[in-house]
C-alpha positions as CSV (number, residue, x, y, z in Angstrom):
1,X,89.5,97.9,136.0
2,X,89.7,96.9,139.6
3,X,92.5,95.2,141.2
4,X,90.0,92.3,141.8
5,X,88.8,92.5,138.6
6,X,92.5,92.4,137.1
7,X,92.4,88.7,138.8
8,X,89.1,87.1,137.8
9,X,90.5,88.4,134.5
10,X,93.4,86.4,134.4
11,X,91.0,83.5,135.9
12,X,89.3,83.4,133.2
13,X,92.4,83.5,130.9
14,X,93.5,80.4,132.3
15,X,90.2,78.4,132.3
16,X,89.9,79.0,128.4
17,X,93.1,77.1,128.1
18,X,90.9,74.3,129.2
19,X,88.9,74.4,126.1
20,X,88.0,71.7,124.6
21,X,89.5,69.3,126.6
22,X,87.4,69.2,130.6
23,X,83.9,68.7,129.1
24,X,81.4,68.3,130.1
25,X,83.1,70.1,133.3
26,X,83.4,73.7,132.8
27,X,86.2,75.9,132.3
28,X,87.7,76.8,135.3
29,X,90.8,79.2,136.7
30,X,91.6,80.2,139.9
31,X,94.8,82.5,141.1
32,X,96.2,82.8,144.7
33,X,97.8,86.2,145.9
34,X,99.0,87.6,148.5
35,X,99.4,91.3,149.3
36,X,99.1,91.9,145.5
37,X,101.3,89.4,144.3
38,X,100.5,85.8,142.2
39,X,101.9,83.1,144.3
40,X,99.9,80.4,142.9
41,X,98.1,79.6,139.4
42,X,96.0,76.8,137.7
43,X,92.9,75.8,135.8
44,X,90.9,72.6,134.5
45,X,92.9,70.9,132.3
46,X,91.9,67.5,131.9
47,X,88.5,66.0,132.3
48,X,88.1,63.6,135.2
49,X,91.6,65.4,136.3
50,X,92.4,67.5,139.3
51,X,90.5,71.0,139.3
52,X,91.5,74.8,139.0
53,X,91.6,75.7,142.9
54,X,94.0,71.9,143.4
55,X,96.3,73.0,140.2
56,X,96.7,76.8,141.7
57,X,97.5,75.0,145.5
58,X,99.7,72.5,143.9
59,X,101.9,75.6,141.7
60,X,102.8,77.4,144.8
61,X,106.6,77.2,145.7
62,X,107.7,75.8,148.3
63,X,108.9,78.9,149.8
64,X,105.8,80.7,149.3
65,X,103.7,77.6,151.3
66,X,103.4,79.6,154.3
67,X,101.9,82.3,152.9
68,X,98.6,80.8,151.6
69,X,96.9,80.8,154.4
70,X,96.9,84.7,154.6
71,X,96.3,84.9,150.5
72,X,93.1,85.8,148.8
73,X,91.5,82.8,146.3
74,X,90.1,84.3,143.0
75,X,88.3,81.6,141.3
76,X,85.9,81.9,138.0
77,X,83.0,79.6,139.4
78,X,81.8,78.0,142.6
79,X,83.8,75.5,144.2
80,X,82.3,72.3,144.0
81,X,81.8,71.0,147.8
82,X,80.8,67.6,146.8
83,X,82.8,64.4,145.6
84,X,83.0,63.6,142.0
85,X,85.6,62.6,139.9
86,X,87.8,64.0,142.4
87,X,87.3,65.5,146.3
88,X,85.6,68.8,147.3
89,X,87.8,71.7,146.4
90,X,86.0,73.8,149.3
91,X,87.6,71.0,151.5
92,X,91.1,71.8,150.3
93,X,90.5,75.5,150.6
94,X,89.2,74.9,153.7
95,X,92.3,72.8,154.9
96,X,94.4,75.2,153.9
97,X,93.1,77.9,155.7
98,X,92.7,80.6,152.9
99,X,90.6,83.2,154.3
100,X,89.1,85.0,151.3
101,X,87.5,83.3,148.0
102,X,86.6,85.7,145.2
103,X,84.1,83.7,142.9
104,X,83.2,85.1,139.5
105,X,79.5,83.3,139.4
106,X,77.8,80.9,140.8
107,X,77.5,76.7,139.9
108,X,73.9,76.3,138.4
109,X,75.1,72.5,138.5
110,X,72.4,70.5,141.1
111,X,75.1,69.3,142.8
112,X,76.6,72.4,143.6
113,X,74.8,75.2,142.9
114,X,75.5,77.4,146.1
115,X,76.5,74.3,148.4
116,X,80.7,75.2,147.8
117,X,79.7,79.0,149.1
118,X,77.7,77.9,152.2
119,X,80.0,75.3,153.3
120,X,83.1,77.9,152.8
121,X,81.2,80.3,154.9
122,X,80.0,77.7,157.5
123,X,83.8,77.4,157.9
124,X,84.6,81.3,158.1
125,X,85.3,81.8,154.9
126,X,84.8,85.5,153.5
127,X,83.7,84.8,150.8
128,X,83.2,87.5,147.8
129,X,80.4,86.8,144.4
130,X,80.0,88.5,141.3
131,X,83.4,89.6,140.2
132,X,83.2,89.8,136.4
133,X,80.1,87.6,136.5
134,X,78.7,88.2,132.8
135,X,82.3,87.4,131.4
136,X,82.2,84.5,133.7
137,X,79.3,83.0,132.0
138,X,79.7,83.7,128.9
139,X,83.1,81.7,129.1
140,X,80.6,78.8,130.2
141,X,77.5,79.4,127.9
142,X,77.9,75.9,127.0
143,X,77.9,74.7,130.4
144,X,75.3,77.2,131.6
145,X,72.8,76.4,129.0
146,X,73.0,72.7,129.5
147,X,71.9,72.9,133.3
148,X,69.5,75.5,133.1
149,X,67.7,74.6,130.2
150,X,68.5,71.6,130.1
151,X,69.4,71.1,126.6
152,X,72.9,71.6,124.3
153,X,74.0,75.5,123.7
154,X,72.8,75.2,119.4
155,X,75.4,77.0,116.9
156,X,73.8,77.7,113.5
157,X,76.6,78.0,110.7
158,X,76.3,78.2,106.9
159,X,78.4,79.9,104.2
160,X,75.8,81.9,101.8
161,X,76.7,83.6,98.3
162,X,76.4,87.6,98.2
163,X,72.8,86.8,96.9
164,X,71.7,84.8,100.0
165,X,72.2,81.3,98.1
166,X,73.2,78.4,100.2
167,X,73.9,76.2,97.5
168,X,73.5,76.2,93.2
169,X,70.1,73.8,94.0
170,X,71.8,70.5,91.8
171,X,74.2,68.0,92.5
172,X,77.2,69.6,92.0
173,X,78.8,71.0,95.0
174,X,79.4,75.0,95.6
175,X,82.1,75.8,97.4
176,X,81.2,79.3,98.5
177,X,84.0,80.2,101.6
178,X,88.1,80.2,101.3
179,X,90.7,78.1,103.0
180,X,90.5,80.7,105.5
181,X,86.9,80.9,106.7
182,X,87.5,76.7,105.7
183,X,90.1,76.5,108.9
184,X,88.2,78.8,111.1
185,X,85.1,76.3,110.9
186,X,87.3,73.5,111.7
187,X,88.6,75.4,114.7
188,X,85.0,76.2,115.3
189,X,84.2,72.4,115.3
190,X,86.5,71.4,117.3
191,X,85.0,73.7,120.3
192,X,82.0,71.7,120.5
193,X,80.7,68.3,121.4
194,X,78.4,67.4,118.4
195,X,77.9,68.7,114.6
196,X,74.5,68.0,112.9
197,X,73.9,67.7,109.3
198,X,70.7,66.6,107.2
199,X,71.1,63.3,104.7
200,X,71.3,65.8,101.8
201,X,74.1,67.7,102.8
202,X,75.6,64.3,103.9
203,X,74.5,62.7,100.1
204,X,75.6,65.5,98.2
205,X,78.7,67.3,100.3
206,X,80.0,63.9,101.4
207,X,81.4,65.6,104.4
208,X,84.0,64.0,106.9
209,X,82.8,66.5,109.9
210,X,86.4,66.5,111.5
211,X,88.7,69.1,112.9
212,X,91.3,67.6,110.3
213,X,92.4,71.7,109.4
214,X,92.6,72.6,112.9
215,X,94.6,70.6,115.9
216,X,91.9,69.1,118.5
217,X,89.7,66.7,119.5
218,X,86.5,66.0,116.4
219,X,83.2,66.5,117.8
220,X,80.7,64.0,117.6
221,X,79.2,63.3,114.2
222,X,75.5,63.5,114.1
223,X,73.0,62.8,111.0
224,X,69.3,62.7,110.2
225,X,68.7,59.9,108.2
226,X,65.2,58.9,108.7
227,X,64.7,56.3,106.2
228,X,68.0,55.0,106.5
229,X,69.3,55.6,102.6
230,X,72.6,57.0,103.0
231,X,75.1,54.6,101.2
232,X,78.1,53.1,103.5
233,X,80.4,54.5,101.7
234,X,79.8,58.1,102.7
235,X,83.2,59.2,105.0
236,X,80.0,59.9,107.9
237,X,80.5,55.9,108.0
238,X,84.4,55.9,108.4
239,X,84.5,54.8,111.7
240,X,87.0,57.8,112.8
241,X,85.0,59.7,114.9
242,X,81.7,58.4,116.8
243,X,79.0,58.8,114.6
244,X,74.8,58.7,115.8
245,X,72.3,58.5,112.6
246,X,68.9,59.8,113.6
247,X,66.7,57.8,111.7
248,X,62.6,55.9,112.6
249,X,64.0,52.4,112.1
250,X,66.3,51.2,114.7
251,X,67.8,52.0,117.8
252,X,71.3,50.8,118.9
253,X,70.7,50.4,123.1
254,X,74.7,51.0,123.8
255,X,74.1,54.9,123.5
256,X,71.4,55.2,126.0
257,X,74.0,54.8,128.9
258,X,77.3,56.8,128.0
259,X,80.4,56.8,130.1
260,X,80.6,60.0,132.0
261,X,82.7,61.3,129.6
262,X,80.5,60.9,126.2
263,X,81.3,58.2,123.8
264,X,84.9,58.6,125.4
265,X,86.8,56.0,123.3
266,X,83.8,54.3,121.4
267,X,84.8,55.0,117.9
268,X,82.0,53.7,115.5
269,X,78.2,54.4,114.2
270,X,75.0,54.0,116.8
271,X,71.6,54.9,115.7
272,X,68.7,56.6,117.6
273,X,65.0,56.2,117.0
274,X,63.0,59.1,116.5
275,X,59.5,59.7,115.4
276,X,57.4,61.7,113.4
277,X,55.0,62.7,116.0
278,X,57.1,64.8,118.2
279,X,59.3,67.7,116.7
280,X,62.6,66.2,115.5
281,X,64.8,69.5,117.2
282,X,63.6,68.6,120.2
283,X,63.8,64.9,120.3
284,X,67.7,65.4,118.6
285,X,68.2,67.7,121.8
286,X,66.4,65.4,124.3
287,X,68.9,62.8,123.1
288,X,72.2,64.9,123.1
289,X,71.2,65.9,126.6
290,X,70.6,62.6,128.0
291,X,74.1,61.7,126.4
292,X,75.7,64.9,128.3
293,X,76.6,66.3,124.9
294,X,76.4,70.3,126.0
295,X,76.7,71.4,122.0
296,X,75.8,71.4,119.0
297,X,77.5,73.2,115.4
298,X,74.7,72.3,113.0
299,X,76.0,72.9,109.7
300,X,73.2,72.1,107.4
301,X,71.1,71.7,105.4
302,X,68.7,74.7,104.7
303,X,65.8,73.0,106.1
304,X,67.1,71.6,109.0
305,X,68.9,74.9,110.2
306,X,65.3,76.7,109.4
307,X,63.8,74.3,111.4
308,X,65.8,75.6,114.7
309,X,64.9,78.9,113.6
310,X,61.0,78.3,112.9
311,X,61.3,76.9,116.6
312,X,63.3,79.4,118.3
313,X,65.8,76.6,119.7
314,X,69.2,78.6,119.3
315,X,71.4,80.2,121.0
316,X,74.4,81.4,118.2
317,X,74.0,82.0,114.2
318,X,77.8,82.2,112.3
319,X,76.8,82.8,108.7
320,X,80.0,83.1,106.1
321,X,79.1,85.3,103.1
322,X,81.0,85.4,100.2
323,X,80.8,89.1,99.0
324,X,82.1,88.5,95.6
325,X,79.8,85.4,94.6
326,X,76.5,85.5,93.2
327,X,75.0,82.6,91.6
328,X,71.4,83.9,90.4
329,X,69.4,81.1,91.0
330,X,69.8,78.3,93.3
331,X,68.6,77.3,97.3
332,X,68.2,80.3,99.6
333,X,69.8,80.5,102.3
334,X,67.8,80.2,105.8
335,X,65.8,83.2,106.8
336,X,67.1,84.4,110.2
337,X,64.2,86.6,112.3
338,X,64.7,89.5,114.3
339,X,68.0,89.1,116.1
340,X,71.3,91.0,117.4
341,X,74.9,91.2,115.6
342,X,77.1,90.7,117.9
343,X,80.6,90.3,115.8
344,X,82.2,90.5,112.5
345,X,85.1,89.6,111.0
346,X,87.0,89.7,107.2
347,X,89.2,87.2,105.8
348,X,90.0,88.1,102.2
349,X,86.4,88.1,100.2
350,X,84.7,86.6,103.1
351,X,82.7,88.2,105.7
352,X,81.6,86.0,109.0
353,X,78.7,87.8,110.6
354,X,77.8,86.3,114.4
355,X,74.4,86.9,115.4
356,X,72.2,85.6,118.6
357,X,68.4,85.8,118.9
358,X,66.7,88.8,120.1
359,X,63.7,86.6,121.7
């Protein structure tokens, strides 16, 4: 590994420690050195809060001030060059006369999206791209997915017995993965924006949809409910978290304008029309992109997760297999087509496979 490469590295370190906490921003870190040492560090830690490259200005010592404008800026993504929550960053870099930027990839955000790199070098900026790129973007596959395809980054999950049953196919519930696997889905949940479930799996599971196994923020709850049938006294409907019920009978107006930050503060349950004409993925994604929700977890049931997969609108499959449960008969899990593995990991009986489409 490169010296440069040894410093987008700890870039990206720092942005993760952002997680869950700056979107719908990205994750951002930056470092300042000079002559191979780290005078300076920071990252996005708050939504709506000072950026990466302002934190990293901001940690220098005093004594060390005079030496930023001969230091090198490694940063993970583009500085923006336009004002949002908060002032350009490539006008503070600027103003502080750092001479070299090192930027891991490039802002696909509109309002970015090469501006911060040709108003850096307009000001004589050397500017440097592509350090660590692919680790760059797949730290922001969220992020990435939401402005180029303009749609959430989907997670399928779903725990399946050894004999690829989802459930025992009555009313009683199966509870096919440990506390383990239990708390790694919760930590899981609470890395996204939304979580999806069909009224079946809300009817039968009765699931809250928190992160109350894992500390962090609970992603929005999200339902399909067409018909509106689902009694009130489900804990979907316990006003802790916001809640949206797709259904084809009302529409609550209130969540066709979000705050920037979605549903920031607006605890309670809003509905959203759909129809039968159009495919319900897409309208579901139509709807959590207009609300700037940038993911999904859907967790069920079969037929809704096999209808993401019938219409190749996925990005991530995490399927939790119980090695030492079979169950005969009962509902099969979904049917996943050609795709790639790309992890694995044990915890006790338990087997989480992580797969992405090979399309």
């Amino acid at each position: 590994m490169t010296i440069d490469e040894q410093y987008m590295q700890r870039c990206l370190e720092l942005a993760k420690l952002g997680a869950g906490y700056v979107a719908p921003n990205p994750m951002v870190g930056a470092v300042l050195v000079h002559e191979n040492r780290i005078i300076g560090e920071g990252w996005h830690q708050q939504y709506g809060g000072p950026h990466a490259e302002v934190n990293c200005i901001e940690s220098v010592m005093q004594a060390d001030k005079e030496l930023i404008s001969g230091s090198v800026l490694y940063i993970s993504l583009e500085p923006c060059a336009h004002f949002g929550k908060t002032p350009p960053c490539t006008d503070l870099i600027i103003q502080y006369k750092i001479p070299k930027v090192v930027i891991g990839c490039r802002d696909p955000f509109k309002e970015v999206d090469g501006k911060g790199i040709e108003k850096l070098k307009a000001a004589g900026v050397e500017v440097t791209m592509g350090e660590l790129e692919n680790e760059c973007k797949e730290l922001n596959k969220r992020f990435f997915t939401f402005h180029t395809k303009h749609r959430p980054y989907v997670i399928l999950k779903w725990a399946q017995t050894a004999d690829g049953k989802i459930s025992a196919g009555s009313s009683e519930r199966l509870l096919i993965s440990n506390e383990y696997s239990n708390r790694l889905v919760h930590q899981w949940r609470s890395e996204e924006a939304a979580i999806l479930v069909g009224s079946n799996t809300a009817l039968l599971d009765d699931p809250e949809l928190t992160t109350r196994l894992w500390p962090g923020n609970s992603p929005v709850r999200l339902v399909v409910d067409m018909e509106l049938k689902l009694p009130e006294s489900l804990k979907i409907f316990n006003q802790q978290t916001p809640t949206i019920i797709f259904n084809t009978k009302v529409h609550t107006e209130q969540i066709e304008r979000p705050p920037p930050a979605p549903f920031m503060g607006r605890v309670g349950v809003r509905y959203y029309q759909v129809t039968h004409d159009v495919s319900l993925v897409r309208q579901i994604l139509n709807a959590l992109h207009q609300l700037q929700l940038q993911s999904v977890l859907v967790e069920g049931g079969a037929g809704l997760l096999q209808s993401f997969i019938a219409e190749e609108i996925w990005d991530e499959a995490r399927v939790l297999v119980n090695r030492q449960l079979s169950i005969g008969n009962g509902l099969t899990a979904p049917i996943l087509p050609a795709v790639i593995k790309t992890g694995e990991q044990k915890l006790l009986a338990d087997k989480i496979e992580i797969y992405k489409p090979a399309f």
